[in-house]
N, C-alpha and C positions, 0 to 999 in steps of 0.2 A: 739442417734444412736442405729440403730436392727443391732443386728450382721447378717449375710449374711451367710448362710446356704453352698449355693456353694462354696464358699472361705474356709469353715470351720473356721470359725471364732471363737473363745474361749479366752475373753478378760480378761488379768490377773488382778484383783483391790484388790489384796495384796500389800499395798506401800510399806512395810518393806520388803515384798519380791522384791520387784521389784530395791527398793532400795539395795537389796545384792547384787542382779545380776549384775549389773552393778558396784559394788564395786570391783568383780570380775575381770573384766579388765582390772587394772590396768591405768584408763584414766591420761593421761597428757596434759596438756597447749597446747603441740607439737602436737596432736595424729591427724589422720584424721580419724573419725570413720561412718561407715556403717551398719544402723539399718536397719535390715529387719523385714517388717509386723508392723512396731510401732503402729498398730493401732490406741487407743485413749491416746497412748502418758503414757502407765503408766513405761515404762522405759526413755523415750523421755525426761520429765519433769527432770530425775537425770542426763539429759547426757546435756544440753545445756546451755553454757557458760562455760563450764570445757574441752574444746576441739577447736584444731583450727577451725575445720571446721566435720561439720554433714551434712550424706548424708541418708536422709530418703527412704526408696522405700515403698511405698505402692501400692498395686493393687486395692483396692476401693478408688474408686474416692470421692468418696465425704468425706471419712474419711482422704482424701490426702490435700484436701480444708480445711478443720476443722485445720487442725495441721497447714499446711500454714498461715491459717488465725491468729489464735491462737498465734504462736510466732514471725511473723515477727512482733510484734508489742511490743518488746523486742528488738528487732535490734541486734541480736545472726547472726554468721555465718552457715546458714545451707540452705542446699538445698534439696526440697521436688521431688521425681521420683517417675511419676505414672506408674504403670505395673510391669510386673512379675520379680520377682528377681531372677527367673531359668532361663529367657533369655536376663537378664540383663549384657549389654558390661562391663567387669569389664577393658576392657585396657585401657579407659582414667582414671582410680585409680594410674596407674603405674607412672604418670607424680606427684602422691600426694607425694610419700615416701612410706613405709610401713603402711599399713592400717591396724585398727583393724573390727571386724566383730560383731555385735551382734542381737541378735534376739530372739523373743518370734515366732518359725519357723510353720505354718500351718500342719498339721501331713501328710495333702495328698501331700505336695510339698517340705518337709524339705529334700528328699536325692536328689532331681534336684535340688534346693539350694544349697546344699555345696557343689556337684558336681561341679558348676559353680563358686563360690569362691575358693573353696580349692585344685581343681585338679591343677597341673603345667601345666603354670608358672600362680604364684597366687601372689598380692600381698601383703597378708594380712599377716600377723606375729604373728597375735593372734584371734581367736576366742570364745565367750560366746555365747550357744545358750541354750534356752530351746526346746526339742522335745519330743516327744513319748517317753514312757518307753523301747516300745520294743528295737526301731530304734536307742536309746540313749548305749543298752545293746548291740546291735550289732558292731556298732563303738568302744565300748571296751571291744569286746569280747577277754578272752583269749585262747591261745589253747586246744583242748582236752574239747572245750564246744561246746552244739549246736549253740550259738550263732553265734560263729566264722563262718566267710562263706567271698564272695567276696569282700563286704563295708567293713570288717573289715581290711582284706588284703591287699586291694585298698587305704584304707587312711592311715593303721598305716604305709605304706612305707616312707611317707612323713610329717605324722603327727603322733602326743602325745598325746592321748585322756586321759584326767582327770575326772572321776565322778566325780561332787560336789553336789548333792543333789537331793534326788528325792521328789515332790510335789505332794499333792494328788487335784480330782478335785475341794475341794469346793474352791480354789484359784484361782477360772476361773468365767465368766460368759460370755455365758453360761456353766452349768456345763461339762465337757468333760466327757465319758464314761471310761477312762484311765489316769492310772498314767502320770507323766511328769519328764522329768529328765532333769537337767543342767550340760550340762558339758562344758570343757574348752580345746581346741587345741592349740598346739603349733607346731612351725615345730619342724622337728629332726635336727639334725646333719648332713651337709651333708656327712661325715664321720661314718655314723651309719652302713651300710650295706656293705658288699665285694662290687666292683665294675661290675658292670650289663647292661645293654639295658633294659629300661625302660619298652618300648613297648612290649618283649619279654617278661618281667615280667608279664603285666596285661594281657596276651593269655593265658600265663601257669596258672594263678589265675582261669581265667576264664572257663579255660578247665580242669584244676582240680576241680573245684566244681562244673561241669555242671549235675553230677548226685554224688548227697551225698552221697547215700547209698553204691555205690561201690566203693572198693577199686582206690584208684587212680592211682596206673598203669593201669588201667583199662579203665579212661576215659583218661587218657593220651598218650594211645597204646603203650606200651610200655611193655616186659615182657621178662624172660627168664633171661640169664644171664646178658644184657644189664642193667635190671630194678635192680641188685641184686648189681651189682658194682654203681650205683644213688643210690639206699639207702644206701649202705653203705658209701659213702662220702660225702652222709647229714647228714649223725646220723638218719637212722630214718628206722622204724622197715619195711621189705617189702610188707606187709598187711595193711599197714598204711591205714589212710581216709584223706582227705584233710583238717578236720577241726582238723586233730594234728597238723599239721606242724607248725611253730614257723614264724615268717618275714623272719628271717636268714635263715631257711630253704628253703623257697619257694623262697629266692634271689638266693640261690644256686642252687638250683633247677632249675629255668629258665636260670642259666648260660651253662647247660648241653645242651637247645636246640636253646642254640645263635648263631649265625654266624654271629655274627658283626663284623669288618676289624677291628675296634678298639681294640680288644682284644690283638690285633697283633702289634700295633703300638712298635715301639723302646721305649729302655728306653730314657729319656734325655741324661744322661751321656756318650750316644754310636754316638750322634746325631754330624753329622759335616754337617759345613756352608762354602758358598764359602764369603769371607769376598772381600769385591767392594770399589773403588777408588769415591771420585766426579760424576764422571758420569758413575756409574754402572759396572765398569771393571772388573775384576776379581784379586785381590793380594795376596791370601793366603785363605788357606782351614784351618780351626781354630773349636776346640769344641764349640757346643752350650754353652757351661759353661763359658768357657772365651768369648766368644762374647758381651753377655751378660755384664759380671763381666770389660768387657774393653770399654764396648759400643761401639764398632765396628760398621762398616756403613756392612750391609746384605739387603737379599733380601725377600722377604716377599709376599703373593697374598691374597686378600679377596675377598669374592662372596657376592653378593644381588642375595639374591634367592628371586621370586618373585611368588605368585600363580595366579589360574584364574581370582581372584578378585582385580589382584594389589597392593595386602599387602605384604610388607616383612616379611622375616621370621628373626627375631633376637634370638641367642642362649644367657643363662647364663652358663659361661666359668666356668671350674668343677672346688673345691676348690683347686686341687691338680695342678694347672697352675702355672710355677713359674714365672710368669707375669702377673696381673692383673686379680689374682685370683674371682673368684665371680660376674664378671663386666660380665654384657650386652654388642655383640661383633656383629661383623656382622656374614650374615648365617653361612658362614664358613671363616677359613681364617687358617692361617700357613704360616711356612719359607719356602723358596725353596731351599730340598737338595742340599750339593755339587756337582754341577757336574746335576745338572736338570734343564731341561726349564721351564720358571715360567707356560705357558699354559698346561704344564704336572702336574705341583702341585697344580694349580686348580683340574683338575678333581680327582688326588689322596685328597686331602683335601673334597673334594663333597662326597666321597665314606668312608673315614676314619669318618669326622666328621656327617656326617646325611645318609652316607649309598645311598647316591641318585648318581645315573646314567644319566646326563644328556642327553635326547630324542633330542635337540638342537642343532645346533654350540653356545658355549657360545659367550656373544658381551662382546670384550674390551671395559669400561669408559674411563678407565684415569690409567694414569703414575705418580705417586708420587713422587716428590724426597723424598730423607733419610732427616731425623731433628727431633729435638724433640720430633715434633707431629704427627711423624709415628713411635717414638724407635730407631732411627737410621736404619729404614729399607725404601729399595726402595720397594714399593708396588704397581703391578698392579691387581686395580682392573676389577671384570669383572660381569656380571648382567645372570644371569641361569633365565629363566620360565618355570615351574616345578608345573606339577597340579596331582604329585603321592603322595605315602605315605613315610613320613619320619623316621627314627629309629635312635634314641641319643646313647651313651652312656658315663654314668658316670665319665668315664674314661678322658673321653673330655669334655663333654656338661651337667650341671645340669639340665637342660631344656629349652624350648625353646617354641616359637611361633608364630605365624604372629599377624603384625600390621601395621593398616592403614598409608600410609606414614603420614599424617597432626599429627595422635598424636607422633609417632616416633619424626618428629619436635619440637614438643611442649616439648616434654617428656627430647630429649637434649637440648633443649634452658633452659627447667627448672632445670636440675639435672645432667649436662655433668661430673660429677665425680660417678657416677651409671654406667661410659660406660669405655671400653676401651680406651686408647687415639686412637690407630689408625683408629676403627673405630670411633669416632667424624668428624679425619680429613676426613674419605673418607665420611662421609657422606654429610657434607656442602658441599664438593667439586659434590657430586653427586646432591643435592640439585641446588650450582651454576648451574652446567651445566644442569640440567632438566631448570630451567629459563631462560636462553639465549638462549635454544634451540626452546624458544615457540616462 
């Protein structure tokens, strides 16, 4: 095999190296992992048979044959994808469990690459890659260096960049003009940063480092006594440049030009429900706290937001939920205040949790009774088509995104404790009535 010039192709045949790297991730029996670029298989050969399942992506074809050919003939679980790993659908992974990621990364394609794995919602839990030295130094760059700039800002929000070692070229062929560095990701904490809008986040990134050189009030518009009260309640000098600021900072930072409705939401403890008889009545007005703690029959509304192309949008519910913390949930959803119409808490839930205005009449589905498998809540749900932009916050939503109904299916049929209970049940039920209705 000629390496491929336009691919940039640079094949590693250090086995002891290739063999650490992959020592690196920690592979298990359990793991599902996702090699990109395996080229002639010199990490490939360490990883097959020590993992449930291997998902190859290659973009030369015929080095995509080669490896196919090469170990179905071992009867190993893997599956060999031809084409590009920056426009590669990572949502049917979601249905695998947590994936891990690893790669010998092409230098011209490695930050569309992790772009498409690593941004939210991702579902990979660990990454090993080899890249560029530069590219490798900017992912962990820290403050108050040139390095630091947008990639660095943009992933350490969500991720842990570890240096583990950098390679020089005669461990390629052919040989590269550049160093090579491996490093290792992790997520953070979702508990790591003040509470924020995500999206709000990566504008203020973006627009503070749109010109380095200048002070960043500067490219932020910003100045006078406004700019002088924002430095001073990030800690951070008011000449600053963008490449001081710290994650904490630049969290803080984009909290000054939020206007998300979440910011404003009640606390729990202030929260009252109208607690319902059998058939939805009204009997007592009770805290959310004891509702909960007595399991009380309440009332409750979920949205299927849907976009132009028919995909739902499904959120992951922020760790700070005292209900089904961390669980994949439908678009939106919430109790219906005391004393509120459920068709009123839809659109305040549309607006609290993703910020969206519905341009529509929303369409009622379906009428839930209370029981187990809603939490003891009556739920109507209702279906929004919504082809705007959306805006999370932390506060609510860890992230979120659309997906094809068929893998959605698949994904609960595979893993229905990945989800909240209520929505499971609204979703077969939305499921049943989509097929009765054909």
């Amino acid at each position: 095999m000629r390496p491929n010039k336009k691919l940039g192709q640079n094949f590693l045949v250090d086995d002891n190296v290739a063999q650490w790297i992959v020592n690196q991730l920690d592979v298990r029996p359990s793991d599902t992992i996702v090699e990109v670029g395996p080229g002639t298989g010199a990490l490939t050969k360490h990883l097959v048979g020590r993992c449930r399942k291997l998902i190859l992506i290659e973009k030369d074809r015929k080095l995509a044959d080669e490896l196919e050919n090469h170990y179905s003939q071992h009867g190993w679980h893997f599956e060999v994808i031809r084409g590009d790993a920056a426009k590669y659908d990572i949502r049917p992974l979601f249905k695998e469990g947590k994936v891990k990621l690893l790669g010998n990364l092409p230098y011209s394609a490695a930050t569309g690459i992790l772009e498409n794995f690593l941004d939210p919602p991702s579902p990979v839990e660990a990454a090993v890659i080899m890249i560029q030295k530069e590219v490798a130094n900017r992912i962990c760059a820290e403050p108050n260096t040139k390095a630091m700039g947008v990639l660095s800002a943009i992933l350490q929000r969500r991720w842990t960049p570890t240096h583990l070692k950098t390679v020089g070229p005669a461990l390629f062929y052919p040989r590269p003009e550049v160093d090579s560095t491996i490093i290792r990701l992790d997520p953070r904490d979702p508990g790591a940063w003040p509470l924020h809008c995500p999206e709000t986040y990566a504008e203020t990134v973006k627009k503070g480092f749109s010109q380095r050189r200048k002070q960043l009030h500067n490219n932020l518009g910003v100045d006078g006594a406004k700019w002088q009260a924002i430095a001073k309640s990030i800690h951070c000098n008011p000449q600053t440049r963008a490449e001081n600021l710290t994650i904490r900072q630049w969290v803080s930072l984009s909290n000054h030009f939020d206007k998300h409705p979440a910011q404003n939401v009640p606390a729990i403890e202030e929260e009252l429900f109208d607690v319902v008889d059998e058939n939805d009545l009204f009997v007592e007005r009770v805290s959310r706290i004891d509702v909960h703690k007595r399991n009380l029959r309440h009332r409750a509304v979920h949205v299927f937001l849907f976009n132009n192309e028919g995909e739902l949008y499904l959120q992951k519910r922020s760790h700070l939920k005292d209900s089904h913390p961390g669980k994949w949930d439908s678009s939106a959803s919430g109790h219906v205040d005391a004393g509120e119409r459920y068709a009123d808490a839809v659109i305040r839930e549309l607006k609290e949790e993703l910020f969206v205005r519905p341009r529509k009449e929303l369409k009622l589905l379906a009428k839930l009774k209370a029981g187990p498998e809603t939490d003891m809540e009556f739920i109507e749900l209702y279906r929004c088509d919504y082809g705007g932009k959306i805006k999370t916050h932390t506060s609510e939503i860890d992230c979120g995104g659309f997906f094809p109904l068929e893998e959605v299916a698949d994904w609960v049929d595979d893993r229905p404790h990945d989800f909240a209970t209520g929505f499971v049940t609204c979703f077969r039920h939305f499921v049943i009535k989509c097929l009765s209705d054909q």
